[in-house]
C-alpha positions in Angstrom: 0.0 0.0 0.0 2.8 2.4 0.6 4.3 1.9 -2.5 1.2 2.7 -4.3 0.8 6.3 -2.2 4.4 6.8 -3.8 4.0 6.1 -6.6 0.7 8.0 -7.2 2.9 11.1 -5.5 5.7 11.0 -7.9 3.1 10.5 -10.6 1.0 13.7 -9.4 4.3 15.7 -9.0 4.8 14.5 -12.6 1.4 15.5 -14.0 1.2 18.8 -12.2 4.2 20.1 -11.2 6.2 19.5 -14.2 3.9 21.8 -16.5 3.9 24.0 -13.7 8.1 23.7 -13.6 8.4 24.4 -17.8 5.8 27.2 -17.5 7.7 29.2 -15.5 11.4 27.9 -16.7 13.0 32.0 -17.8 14.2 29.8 -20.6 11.7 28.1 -22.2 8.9 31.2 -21.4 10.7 34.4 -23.2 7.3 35.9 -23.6 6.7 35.7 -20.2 10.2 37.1 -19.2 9.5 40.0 -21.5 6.3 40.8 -19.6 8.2 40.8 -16.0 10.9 42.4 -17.2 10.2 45.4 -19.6 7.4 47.4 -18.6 7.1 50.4 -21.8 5.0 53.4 -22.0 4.3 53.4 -26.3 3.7 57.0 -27.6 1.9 57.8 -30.6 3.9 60.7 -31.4 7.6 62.4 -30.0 7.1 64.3 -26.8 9.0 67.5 -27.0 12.0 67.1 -23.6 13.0 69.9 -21.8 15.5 72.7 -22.6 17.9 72.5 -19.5 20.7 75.4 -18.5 20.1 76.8 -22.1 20.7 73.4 -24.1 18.0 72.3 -26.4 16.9 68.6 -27.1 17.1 67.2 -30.8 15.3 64.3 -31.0 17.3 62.3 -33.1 16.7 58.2 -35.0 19.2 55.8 -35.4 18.8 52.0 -36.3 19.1 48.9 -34.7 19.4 45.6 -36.7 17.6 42.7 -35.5 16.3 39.4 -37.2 16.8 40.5 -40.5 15.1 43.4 -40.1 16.2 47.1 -39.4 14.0 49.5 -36.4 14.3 52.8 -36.1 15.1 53.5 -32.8 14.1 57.2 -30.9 16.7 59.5 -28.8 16.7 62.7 -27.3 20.0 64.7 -27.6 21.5 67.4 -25.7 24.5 68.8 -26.9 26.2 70.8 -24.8 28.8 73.9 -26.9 31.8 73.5 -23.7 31.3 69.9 -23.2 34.2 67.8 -24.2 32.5 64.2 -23.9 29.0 63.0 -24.1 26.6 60.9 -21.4 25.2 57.9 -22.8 21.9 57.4 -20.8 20.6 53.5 -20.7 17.3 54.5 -18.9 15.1 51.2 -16.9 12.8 48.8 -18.0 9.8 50.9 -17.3 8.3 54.3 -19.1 10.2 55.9 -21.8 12.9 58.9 -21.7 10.4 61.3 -22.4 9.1 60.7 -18.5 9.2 62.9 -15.7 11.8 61.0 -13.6 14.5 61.2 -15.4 14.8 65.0 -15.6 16.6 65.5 -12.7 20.2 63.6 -13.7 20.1 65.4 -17.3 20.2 68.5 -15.5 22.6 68.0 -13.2 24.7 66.5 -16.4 24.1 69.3 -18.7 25.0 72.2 -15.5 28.7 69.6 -15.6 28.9 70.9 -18.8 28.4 67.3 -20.1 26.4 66.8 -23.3 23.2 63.6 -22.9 22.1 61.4 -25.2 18.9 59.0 -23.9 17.2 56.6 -26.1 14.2 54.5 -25.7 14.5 50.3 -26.2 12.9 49.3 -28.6 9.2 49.5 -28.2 9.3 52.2 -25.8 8.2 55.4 -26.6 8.0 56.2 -30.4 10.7 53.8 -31.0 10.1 50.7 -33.4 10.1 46.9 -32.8 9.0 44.7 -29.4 10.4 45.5 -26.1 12.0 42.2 -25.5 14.4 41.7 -22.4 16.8 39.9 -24.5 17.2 42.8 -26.9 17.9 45.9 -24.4 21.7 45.4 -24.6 21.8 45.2 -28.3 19.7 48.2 -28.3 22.5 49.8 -26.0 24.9 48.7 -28.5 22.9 50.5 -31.7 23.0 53.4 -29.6 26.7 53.2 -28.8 27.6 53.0 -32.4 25.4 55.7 -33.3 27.2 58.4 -30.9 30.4 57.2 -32.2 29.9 56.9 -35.7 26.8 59.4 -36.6 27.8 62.2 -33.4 31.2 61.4 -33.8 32.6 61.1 -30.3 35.4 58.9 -29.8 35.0 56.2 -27.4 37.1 57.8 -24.9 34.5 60.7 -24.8 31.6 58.2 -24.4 30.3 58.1 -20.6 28.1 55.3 -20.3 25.3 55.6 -17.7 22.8 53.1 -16.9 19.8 53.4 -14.5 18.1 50.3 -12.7 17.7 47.6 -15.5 19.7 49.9 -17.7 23.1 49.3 -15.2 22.9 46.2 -16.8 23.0 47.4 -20.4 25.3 49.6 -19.7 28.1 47.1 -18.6 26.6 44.6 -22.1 28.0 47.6 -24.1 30.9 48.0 -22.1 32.1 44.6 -22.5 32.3 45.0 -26.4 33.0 48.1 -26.6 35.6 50.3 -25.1 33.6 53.6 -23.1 35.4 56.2 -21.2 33.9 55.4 -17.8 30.9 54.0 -16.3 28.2 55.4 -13.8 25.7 53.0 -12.3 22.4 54.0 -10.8 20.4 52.2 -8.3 22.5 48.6 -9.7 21.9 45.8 -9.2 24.7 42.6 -8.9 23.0 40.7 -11.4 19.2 40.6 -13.6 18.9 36.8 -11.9 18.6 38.2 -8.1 16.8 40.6 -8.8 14.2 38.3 -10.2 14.8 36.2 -7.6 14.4 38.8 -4.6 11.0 39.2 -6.9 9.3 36.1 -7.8 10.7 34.0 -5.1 9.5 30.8 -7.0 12.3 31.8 -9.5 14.9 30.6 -6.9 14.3 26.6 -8.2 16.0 27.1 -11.1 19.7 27.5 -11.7 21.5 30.2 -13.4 21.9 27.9 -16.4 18.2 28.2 -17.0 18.1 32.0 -17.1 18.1 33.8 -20.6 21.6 35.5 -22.4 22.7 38.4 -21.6 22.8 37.4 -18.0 23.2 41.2 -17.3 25.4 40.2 -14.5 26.7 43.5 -13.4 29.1 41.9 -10.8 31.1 39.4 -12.9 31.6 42.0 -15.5 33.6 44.3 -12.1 35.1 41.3 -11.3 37.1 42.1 -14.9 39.0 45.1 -16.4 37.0 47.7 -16.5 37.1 51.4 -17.2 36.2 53.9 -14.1 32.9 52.9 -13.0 30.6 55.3 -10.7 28.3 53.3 -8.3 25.6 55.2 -6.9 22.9 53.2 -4.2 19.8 55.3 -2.8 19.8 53.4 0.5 15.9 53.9 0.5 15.7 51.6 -2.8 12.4 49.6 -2.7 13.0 48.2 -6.3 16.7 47.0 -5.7 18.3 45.9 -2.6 21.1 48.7 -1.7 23.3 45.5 -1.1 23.4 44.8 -4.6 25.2 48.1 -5.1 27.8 48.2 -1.7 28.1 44.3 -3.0 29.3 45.5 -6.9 32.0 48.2 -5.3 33.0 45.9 -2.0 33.5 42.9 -4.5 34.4 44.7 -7.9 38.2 45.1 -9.1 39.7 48.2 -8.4 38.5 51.9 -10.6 35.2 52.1 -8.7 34.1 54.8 -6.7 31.0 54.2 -4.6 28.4 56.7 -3.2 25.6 55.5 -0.7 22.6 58.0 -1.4 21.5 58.0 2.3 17.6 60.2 1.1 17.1 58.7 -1.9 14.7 56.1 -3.6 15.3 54.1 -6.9 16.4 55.7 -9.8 15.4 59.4 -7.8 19.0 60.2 -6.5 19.1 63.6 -7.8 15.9 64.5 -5.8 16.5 63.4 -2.3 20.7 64.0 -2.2 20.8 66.5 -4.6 24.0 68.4 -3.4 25.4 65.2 -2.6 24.5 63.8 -6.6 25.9 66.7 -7.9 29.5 66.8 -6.4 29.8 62.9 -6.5 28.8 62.9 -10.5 31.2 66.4 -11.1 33.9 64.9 -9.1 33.9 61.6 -10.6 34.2 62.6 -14.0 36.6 65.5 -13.2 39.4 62.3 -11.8 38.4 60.4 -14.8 39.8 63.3 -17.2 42.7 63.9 -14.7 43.9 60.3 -15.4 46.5 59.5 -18.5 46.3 55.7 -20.3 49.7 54.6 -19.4 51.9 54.0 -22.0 51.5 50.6 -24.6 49.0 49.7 -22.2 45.4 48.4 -22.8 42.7 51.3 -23.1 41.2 49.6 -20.6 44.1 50.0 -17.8 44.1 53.7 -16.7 47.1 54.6 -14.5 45.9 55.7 -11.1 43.3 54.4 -9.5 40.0 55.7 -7.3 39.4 54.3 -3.9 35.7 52.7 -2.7 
């Protein structure tokens, strides 16, 4: 008889919980992975941006290729007259640049004397094509290329900046191409824990069963890497603050952090504004100051900023 009740348990797990297991497998369910993880506000038409400290916004098209097709993707440039390198903004997986809450850093960027590009992912905003979570860093790629090769800024003028879900773009791009520095915003170690801090059912399945990128934010500091900025609001109800004392505590040497002790995700220019401004001028001030030593790889700046 108790062989029987065994075997009708391993049978029901088998009937039940196995669809239940595939269902939810990141893996096998890309549609539903899309759905957790980007969260787009569509437009039907370009929403003028704000002019900030006298700089007008020029909203600007460039494309991104994707199975076999080509989408126009939509941007929102600043270009500063005194600024000598540019702020690449990879904004997070929800709204569009166009929103409210991202006002606050361009300012702050644009009174540095810093010129701003932001872009929408694809499907966000007026841009073209699906918002897909697998496609956000070859969207942040797209847009890399198109500062470089349309704006014509070298890569050593190129600032990366990525906010929430867009940290992780940020260091996608970084690992293929060769940016000036890095600043991340309310980061998190890696996509996976967040998901995982999320949908705690997520925590049955092994990394292995997670979709590329990994946008693991913390193996890529564990590497070279250029200057990197990390900024944590320490009242972050979207991201754990650990996950950003966790990148610059564990991450190779080159990164400066900056607990924001006010602030809430992504808001770090509201609640520590002073704070936000010297820590992002002062930053990028040390990253000019430092020279690429000699024969060595762009990658390997000579001096070196303390956590």
């Amino acid at each position: 008889m108790a062989e029987v009740s065994f075997a009708t348990f391993v049978w029901s797990v088998i009937i039940f919980g196995l669809p239940t297991f595939l269902f939810f497998c990141p893996i096998l369910n890309t549609p539903l992975v899309d759905k957790l993880a980007t969260w787009p506000v569509r437009e039907n038409y370009w929403v003028a941006a704000h002019e900030f400290s006298g700089v007008p916004c020029e909203q600007l098209t460039f494309p991104v290729k994707a199975e076999g097709k080509t989408y126009q993707l939509s941007g929102a440039y600043y270009n500063h007259p005194k600024a000598k390198d540019i702020i690449l903004i990879s904004h997070g997986n929800g709204g569009s640049l166009t929103h409210l809450h991202r006002i606050t850093q361009i300012a702050h960027m644009l009174e540095a004397k810093h010129s701003v590009f932001i872009y929408d992912y694809e499907g966000y905003g007026v841009s073209e094509g699906e918002p897909r979570y697998t496609s956000l860093a070859r969207d942040g790629v797209a847009a890399f290329d198109f500062v470089k090769n349309d704006l014509g800024y070298n890569t050593n003028q190129i600032v990366l900046y990525g906010m929430s879900m867009g940290t992780g773009v940020s260091c996608e791009v970084a690992r293929v191409r060769e940016p000036k520095a890095i600043i991340l915003d309310s980061a998190y170690t890696r996509a996976e824990d967040v998901a995982k801090w999320w949908f705690p059912l997520l925590k049955i399945y092994p990394s292995q069963l997670f979709p590329e990128p990994r946008y693991d934010n913390l193996a890529y500091l564990k590497g070279k890497h250029p200057p990197v900025l990390v900024i944590t609001p320490l009242h972050d109800g979207t991201v754990p603050p650990e996950h950003g004392l966790t990148l610059a505590r564990e991450g190779m040497p080159l990164i400066t952090s900056v607990p924001m002790p006010n602030s809430g995700h992504t808001s770090v220019g509201i609640g520590d504004e002073n704070l936000y401004d010297k820590s992002l001028r002062g930053f990028l001030a040390r990253v000019d100051s430092y020279q690429l030593a000699p024969g060595s790889s762009p990658l390997i700046f000579a001096g070196k900023i303390g956590h």
